[in-house]
N, C-alpha and C positions, 0 to 999 in steps of 0.2 A: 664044834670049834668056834671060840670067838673070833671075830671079824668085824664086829664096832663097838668102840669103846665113846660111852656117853658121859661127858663128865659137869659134877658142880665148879662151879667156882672158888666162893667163899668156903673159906676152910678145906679145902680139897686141894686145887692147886696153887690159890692164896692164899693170904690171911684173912684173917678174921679182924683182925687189928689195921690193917689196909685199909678196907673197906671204911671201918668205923671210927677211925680219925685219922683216914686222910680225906679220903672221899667224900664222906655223907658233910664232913665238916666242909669241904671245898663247894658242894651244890649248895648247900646252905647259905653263906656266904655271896654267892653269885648267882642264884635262881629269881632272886629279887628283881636285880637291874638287869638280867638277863628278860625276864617277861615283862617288866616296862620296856624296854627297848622295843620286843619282836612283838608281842602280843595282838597289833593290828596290821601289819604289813608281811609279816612271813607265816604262809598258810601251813606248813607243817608244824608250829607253835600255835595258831590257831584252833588247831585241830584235838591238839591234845589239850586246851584250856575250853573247847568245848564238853569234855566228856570228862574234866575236873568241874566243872560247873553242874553236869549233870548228875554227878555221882557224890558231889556234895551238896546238892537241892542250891544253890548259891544264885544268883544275878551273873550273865555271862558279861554283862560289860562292870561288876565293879572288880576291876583289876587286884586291887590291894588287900579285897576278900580275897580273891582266888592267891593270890602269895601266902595270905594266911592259910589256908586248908593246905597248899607244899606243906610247910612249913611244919606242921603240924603234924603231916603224914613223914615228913623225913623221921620225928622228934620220935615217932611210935613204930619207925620202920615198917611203914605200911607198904603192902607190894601192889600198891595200884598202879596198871598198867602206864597210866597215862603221867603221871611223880618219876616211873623209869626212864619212861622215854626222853623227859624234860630233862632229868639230868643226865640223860647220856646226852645230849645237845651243849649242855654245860660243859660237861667233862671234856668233852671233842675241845673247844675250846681250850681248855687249861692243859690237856696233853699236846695237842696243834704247838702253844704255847710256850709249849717246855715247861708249863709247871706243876705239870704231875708225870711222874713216871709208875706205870703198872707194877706190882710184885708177883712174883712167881718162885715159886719155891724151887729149890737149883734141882731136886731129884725130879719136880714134875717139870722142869726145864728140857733135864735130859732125858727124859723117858718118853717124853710126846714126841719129842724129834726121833728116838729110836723104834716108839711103836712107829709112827709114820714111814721111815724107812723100810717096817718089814712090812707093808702092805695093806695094816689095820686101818681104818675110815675113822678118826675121832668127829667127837660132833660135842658141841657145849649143849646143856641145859640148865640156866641161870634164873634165878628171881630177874636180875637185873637184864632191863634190856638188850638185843640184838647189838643195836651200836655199840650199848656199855660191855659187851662181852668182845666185840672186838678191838675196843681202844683197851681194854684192861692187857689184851694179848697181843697187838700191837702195837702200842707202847711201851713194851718194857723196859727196865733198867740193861737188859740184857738182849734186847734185840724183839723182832718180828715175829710173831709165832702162827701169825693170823695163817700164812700159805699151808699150817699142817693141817689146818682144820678145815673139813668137807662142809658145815652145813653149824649153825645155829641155832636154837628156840628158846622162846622166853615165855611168861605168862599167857600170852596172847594163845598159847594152845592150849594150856588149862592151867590147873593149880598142880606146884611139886609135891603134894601130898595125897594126891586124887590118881588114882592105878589107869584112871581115860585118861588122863591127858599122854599116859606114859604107853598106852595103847594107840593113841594119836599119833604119837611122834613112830612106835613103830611102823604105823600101816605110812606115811611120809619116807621112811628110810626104805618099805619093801624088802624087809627083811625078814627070818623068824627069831623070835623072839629070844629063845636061845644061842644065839649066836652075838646077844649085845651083853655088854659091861659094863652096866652105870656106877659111877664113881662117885659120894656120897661121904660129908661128917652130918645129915640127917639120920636117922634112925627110923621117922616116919617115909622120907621120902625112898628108901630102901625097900620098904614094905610096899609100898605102892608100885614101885617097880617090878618086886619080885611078884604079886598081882597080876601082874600083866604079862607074867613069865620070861623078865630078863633075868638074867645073875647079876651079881650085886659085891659090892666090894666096899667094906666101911673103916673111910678114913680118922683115927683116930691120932692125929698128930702130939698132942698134949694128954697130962693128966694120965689115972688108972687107965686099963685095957678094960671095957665091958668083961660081962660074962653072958655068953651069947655063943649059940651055933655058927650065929653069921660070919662071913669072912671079914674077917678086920685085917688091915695093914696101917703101920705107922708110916710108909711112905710111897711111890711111886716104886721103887724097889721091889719093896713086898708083893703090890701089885702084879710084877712084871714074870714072880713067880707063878702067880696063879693064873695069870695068861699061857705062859709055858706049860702048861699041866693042862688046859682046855683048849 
């Protein structure tokens, strides 16, 4: 029987178009004067301009490098831990702000709230940071969703392509393995999961239907059957 349901983000319970012009466009725009500002006096900025400095070979004090290598890594959609966490810092800020509102897709809207009511554990697994998975569900256009969710992880426990990181996050929940649900428009990251012997459920919102064994669903719905049925 399932009993935690692990879910993506991007393309799963939002968009994909979300993400990539509102979002990536909004840290861009404000990642700049954001680490002029904090760069030397607020250590949790600090911290992650230390290990952009490391992981770009750069000068930790020429500031305007390190904006360049953001900048750079937003342009290429890199999933460097330490590019997430800076713009989930950002983001805080422009949702704080009222000027961004999360999307959420209304069937994964309503089905997170109905799994949660029948006793299922949800838990995100996001490229994007811990904070940015909570202000995306926290802020929505349509309300709070952060109280459904038990638990969050982001890169910092491995990569979504890699079947360890997805064995991580099991031995973390103390669960077995078959009893979780990762929710998924990756194909790779599906594989990696089934790997590590969760079940697997592929969001295919847009576009043809694969041709696949795998379980596909067009939406939360679909899902909610194959929940009923395990």
């Amino acid at each position: 029987m399932i009993r935690v349901v692990l879910t993506d983000i991007e393309g799963t319970t939002s968009s994909i178009s979300f993400v990539h012009d509102v979002l990536f466009p909004y840290a861009s725009e404000h990642l700049p004067g954001f680490v002029r500002e904090h760069h030397g006096d607020t250590p949790a900025v600090a911290e992650q301009l230390d290990a952009v400095a490391k992981t770009a070979g750069i000068e930790r004090n020429d500031v305007e490098a390190l904006i360049d290598t953001l900048q750079t890594w937003i342009r290429e959609d890199r999933k460097e831990t330490p590019l997430k966490t800076l713009q989930g810092m950002v983001w805080e800020q422009g949702y704080q702000q009222g000027e961004i509102k999360g999307h959420i897709y209304d069937d994964a809207a309503d089905y997170l709230q109905r799994w949660h009511d029948r006793g299922l554990r949800l838990f995100v697994y996001s490229s994007g940071s811990v904070k940015a998975q909570q202000l995306i569900f926290g802020f929505t256009a349509v309300g709070d969703f952060t109280p459904y969710f038990s638990g969050y992880f982001d890169t910092r426990i491995g990569g979504k392509k890699e079947a360890d990181s997805y064995r991580a996050i099991l031995n973390e929940l103390g669960v077995e393995a078959k009893t979780v649900l990762f929710l998924s428009d990756v194909e790779a990251e599906l594989e990696a999961a089934e790997a590590a012997g969760m079940q697997t459920a592929w969001l295919v919102r847009d576009g043809d239907l694969p041709e696949t064994g795998r379980f596909v669903a067009r939406d939360f719905s679909e899902v909610d059957t194959l929940l009923r049925k395990r």
